[in-house]
N, C-alpha and C positions, 0 to 999 in steps of 0.2 A: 328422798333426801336431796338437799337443793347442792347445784356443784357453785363454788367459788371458783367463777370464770375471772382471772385477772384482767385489769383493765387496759385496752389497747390503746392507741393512737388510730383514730377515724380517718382513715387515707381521702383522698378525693376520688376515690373508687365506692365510696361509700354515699351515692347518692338517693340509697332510700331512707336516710335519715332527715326527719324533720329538724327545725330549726332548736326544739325541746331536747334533742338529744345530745346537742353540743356540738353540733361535726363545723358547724360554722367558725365555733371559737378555734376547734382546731386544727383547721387550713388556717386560719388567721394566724393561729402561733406557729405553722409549719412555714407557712411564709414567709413570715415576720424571721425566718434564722434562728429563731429560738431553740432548736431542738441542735444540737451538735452532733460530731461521729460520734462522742464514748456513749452519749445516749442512745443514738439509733443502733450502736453494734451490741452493747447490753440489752436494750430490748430485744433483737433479733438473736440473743442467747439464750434469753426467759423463752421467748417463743418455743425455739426447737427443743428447749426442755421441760418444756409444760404439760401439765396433767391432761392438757386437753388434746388430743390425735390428730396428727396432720394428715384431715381425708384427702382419697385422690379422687373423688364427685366433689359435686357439690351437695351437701345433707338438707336433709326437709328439716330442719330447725324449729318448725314449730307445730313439731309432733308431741303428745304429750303434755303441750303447754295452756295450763287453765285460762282463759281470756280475761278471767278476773284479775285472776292475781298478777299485779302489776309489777312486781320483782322479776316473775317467771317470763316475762315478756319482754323486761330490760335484759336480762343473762340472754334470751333465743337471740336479741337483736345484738348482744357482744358476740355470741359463739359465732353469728354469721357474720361480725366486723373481723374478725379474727381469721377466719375462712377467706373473706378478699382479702388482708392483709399477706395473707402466705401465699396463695395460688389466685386469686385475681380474681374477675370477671370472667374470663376467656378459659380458666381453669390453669393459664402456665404461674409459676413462678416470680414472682415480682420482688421478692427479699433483698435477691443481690443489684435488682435497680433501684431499690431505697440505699441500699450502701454506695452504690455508683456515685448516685446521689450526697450522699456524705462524702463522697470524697471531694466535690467541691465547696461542700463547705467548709473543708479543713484545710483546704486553698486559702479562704479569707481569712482562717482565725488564725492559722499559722503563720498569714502575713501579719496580724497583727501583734501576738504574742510572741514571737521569735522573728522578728525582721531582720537578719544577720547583716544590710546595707545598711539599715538607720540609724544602729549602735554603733558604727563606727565614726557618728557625730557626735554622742549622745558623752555630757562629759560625767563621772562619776559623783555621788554625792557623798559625805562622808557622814556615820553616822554620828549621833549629838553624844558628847562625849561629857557637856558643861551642866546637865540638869541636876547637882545636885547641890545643898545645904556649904562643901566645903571648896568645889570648884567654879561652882558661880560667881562667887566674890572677882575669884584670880582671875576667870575671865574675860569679866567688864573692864579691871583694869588694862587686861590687853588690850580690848577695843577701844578704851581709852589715848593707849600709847601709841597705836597703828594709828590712828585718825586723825589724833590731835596734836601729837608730836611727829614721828615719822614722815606719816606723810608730806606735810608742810613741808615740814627740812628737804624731804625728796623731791618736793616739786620746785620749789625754789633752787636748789641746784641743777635741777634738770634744767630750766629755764636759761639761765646764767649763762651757762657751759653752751646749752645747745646756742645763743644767740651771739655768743663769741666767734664759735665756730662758723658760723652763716655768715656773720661780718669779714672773719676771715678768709674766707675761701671766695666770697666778691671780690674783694681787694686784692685776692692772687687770680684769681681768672680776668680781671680789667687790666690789673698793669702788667703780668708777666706773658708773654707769650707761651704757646703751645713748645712745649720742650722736655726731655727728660726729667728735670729738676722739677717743674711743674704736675706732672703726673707725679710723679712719688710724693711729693705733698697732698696733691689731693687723694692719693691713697691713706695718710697719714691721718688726715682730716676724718677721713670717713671711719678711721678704725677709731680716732678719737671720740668722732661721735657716736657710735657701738659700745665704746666706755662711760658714756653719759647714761646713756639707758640702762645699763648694768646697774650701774651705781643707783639709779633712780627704785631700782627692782631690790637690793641688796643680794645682789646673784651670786651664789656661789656655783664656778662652772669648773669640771676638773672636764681637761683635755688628755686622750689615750692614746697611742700609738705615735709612728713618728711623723714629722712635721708634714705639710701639701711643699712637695717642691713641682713649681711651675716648668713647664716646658709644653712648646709646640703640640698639640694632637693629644692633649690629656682633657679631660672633663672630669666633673665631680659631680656624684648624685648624693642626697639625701633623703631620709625620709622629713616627713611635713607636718607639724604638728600647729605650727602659728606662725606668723610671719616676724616674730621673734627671734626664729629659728636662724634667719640672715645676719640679724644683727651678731648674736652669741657665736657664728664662725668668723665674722668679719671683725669683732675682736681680737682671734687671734692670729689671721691673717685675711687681708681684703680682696674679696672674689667680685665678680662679675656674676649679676642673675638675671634666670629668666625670669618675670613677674607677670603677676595681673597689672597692670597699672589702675590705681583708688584715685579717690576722690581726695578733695580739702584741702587740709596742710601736710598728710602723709604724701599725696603729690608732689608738693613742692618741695618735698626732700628727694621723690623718685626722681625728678626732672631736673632739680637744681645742683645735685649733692652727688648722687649716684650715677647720675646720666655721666658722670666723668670718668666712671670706672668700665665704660660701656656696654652697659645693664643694657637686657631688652627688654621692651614694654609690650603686652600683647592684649588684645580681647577674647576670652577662652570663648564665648559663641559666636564668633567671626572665623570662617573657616579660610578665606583667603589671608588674614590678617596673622592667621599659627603659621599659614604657608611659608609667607614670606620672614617670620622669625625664624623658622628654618633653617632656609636659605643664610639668613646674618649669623645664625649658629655653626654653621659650617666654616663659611669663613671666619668667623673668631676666634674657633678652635685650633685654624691651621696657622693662624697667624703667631708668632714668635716675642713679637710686643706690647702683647695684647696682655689685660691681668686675666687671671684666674676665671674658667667659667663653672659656676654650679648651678646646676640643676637639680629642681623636686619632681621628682617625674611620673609622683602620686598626680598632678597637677590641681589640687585641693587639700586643704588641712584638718589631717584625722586626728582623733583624740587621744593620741601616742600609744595604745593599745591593740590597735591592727594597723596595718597595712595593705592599700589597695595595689589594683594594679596598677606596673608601671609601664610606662608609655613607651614608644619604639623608638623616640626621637632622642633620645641621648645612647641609642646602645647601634645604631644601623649607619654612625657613621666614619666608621673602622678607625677607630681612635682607641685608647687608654682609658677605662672607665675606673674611677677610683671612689669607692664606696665613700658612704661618713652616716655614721650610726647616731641616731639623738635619743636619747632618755629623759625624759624630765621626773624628776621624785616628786610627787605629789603630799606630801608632808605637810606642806604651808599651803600651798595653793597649786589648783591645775591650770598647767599651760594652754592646754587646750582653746583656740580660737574659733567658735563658733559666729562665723562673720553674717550667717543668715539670721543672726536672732542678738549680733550686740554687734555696734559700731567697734572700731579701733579705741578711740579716746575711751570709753568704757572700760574694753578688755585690758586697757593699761591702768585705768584707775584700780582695775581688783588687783594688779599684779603691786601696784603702790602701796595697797594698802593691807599688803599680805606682809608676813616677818621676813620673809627671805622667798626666793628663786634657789633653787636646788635640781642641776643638771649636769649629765656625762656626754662626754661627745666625744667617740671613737675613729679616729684614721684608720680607717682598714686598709689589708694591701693590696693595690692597682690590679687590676683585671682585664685582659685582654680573650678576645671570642677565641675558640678553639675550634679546630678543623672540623667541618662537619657539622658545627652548631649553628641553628637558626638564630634570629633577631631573637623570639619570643624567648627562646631556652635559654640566650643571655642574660636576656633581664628578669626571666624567672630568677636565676643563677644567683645573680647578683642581690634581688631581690631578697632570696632567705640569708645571705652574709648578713645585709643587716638585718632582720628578723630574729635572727637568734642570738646578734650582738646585743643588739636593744633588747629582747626579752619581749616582740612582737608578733601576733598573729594576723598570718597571711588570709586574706579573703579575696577572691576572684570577681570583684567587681570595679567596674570603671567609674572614677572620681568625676566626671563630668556628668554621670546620671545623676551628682548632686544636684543641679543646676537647670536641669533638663525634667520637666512633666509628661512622661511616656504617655499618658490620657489625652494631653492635646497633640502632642507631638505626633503618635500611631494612634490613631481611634482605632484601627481596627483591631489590635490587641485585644482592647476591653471587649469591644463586640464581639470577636469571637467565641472567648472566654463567656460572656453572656450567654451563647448560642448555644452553647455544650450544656450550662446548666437548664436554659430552657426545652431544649432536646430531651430533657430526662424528665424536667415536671411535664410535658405533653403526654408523655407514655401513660400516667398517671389519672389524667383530667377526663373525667366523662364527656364524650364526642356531641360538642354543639349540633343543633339545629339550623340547617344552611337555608337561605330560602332565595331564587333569582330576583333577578326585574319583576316581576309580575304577583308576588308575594307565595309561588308555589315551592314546594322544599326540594332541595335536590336530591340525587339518587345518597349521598351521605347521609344531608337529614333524615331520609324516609325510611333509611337502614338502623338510624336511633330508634325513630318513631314506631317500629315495626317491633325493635327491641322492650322496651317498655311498654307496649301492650301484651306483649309474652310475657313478663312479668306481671302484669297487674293480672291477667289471667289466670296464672299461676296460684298468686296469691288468693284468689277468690274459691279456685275448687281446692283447695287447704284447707277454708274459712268452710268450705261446705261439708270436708271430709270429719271438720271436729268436731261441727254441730250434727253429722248422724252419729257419732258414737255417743254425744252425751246423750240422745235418744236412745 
């Protein structure tokens, strides 16, 4: 009676199989990534529970087996793909270096499938709520009213208001001199124009806890979700920030507008450039006349869902750190500023053309380092207040590997990483034929070559032992 040998995967241990047998297609598909872990660790479950006995020789496989019959020939040559599959060539063990094996490739897929850094740009989508007979109509016409009325109205007052305000604030920087009376206007100014963009967005913003009062040696940190995020505090009182400094005509409000509240501008891959904002951070802080400093010390803007780590440059410099929690309600529209994949003037166009802004923003209470606490444990600290005011989860990655290609930046990461998985397909690979200068083989090749006449030898008085029995 014939045994139903299940079918294996032809390792590259399997080099007495012709190109008929299929071993070609699969090393190409073992290559090629196709095979995952739950595959390789289910098959390597069938194995050790299969009808067929895991020998500890290697068995004469083609005892018994008629040469005609071409079934009985395909099973001898699985039962021995099956036999290299669990204990080799060499007769050890090779199972657990096929899982070794999967285990980097669950390296790559689990980068792919679960990237826990990339979602924290990635903004949500919401599902379609409008396909049906009674809500499609009501729909359009909101699209209608968003685009056609709305927005118009919103842009047109944005414009208005913002070019009042830019005319004004010339007019007070050329004729008035630098003086009290002058700085509090241009604080006035700037909060004013944080109420243009509001209105432009139809923001509804509710403010929590009690108010920032200014004093010497205090900072504020927030979490970061868009560069919106300035404007909607500076509404309701005008800070001082650190920034990327942009491009266009968001510059010429950085440099013309804000530069009076004395904002710093930095280039985050300019490492002398963060240096010496630093250094002006320290002194602004200590300074007494100086407004309000906040800092985002995610130092990039995540999609108000997690939170990265925060940097050591608002917490190591023995000052007053006073939290500020942001929530945005994603209802009408996500806040979220994806600055790698949409300009500014865009992300404000969906924000125009949305029904409302709907957002919380928490004053939590001032925090100072305690005895015995590192830098790091502060701004952890600090870290989860806002995290569980907002309703954020924490992730342990640095905002600036947004920015950063670890592939060009470290090759030898990847190379490594390559090394280990090649390391483990060599174990695998039947041992090339080496030949010097002179086309003779070396003691390697001649140790294959020596190999594989024992075998074709092998195979012959097998071939001789079946033809005396059919005699």
């Amino acid at each position: 009676m014939k045994t139903n040998v299940p079918t294996v995967m032809k390792t590259p241990h399997s080099d007495y199989f012709t190109q008929d047998t299929g071993v070609d297609s699969c090393r190409r598909a073992f290559f090629s990534l196709e095979i995952n872990s739950n595959i390789i660790a289910s098959y390597a479950a069938n194995v050790m529970s299969s009808v067929v006995p895991i020998p500890t020789t290697s068995p004469n496989i083609f005892e018994d087996v008629d040469s005609s019959d071409e079934e009985s020939i395909q099973q001898a040559f699985s039962k021995r793909d099956l036999h290299s599959l669990i204990l080799g060539r060499d007769g050890k063990s090779i199972l657990r270096d096929v899982l070794d094996i999967s285990n980097v490739l669950t390296d790559g897929a689990s980068a792919m499938i679960d990237d826990s850094f990339s979602r924290c740009f990635t903004s949500r989508t919401s599902e379609p709520w409008n396909w049906n007979f009674y809500l499609f109509p009501a729909w359009c016409i909101g699209v209608a009213l968003r685009y056609l009325v709305l927005f118009p109205f919103r842009l047109i007052l944005l414009l208005l208001s913002a070019s009042l305000i830019v005319v004004i604030f010339t007019l007070l920087t050329t004729f008035i001199p630098a003086s009290k009376f002058r700085r509090s206007m241009e604080r006035r100014l700037v909060q004013a124009l944080s109420y243009s963009f509001l209105m432009s967005w139809s923001a509804v913003i509710k403010f929590h806890g009690p108010a920032p009062v200014p004093a010497p040696n205090r900072v504020w940190v927030a979490n970061h979700s868009s560069m919106i995020d300035y404007g909607i505090i500076c509404s309701y009182q005008p800070f001082a920030v650190i920034m990327q400094l942009q491009g266009g005509w968001v510059r010429f409000i950085q440099t013309r507008l804000l530069a009076s509240l004395g904002c710093l501008w930095f280039n985050r891959t300019d490492l002398k450039d963060r240096q010496i904002v630093g250094e002006r951070m320290k002194a602004h802080v200590s300074s007494p006349d100086t407004t309000p400093l906040l800092i985002f010390p995610e130092g990039t803007c995540v999609n108000n869902e997690y939170t990265l780590l925060f940097k050591r440059g608002a917490f190591d410099m023995g000052c007053t750190v006073c939290p500020i929690a942001i929530k945005y309600n994603k209802v009408f529209v996500d806040a979220f500023w994806n600055s790698k994949r949409q300009s500014f003037g865009h992300y404000l166009l969906k924000l125009m053309t949305s029904w409302a802004l709907v957002c919380d923003v928490w004053f939590l209470e001032p925090q100072n380092r305690r005895e015995g606490e590192t830098v790091d444990e502060f701004a952890s600290r600090v870290q989860r207040m806002i995290a569980e005011r907002a309703g954020l989860q924490i992730v342990p990655w640095d905002g600036y590997l947004k920015y950063y290609n670890l592939g060009q930046k470290n090759p030898g990461l990847i190379e490594a990483r390559r090394k280990v998985y090649a390391d483990c397909i060599k174990q695998h690979l039947p041992s090339p034929v080496l030949q010097d200068g002179g086309g003779n083989m070396s003691s390697f090749g001649k140790k294959t070559a020596m190999q594989t006449e024992e075998d074709s030898s092998e195979s012959q008085q097998q071939g001789s032992r079946r033809g005396n029995r059919k005699k």
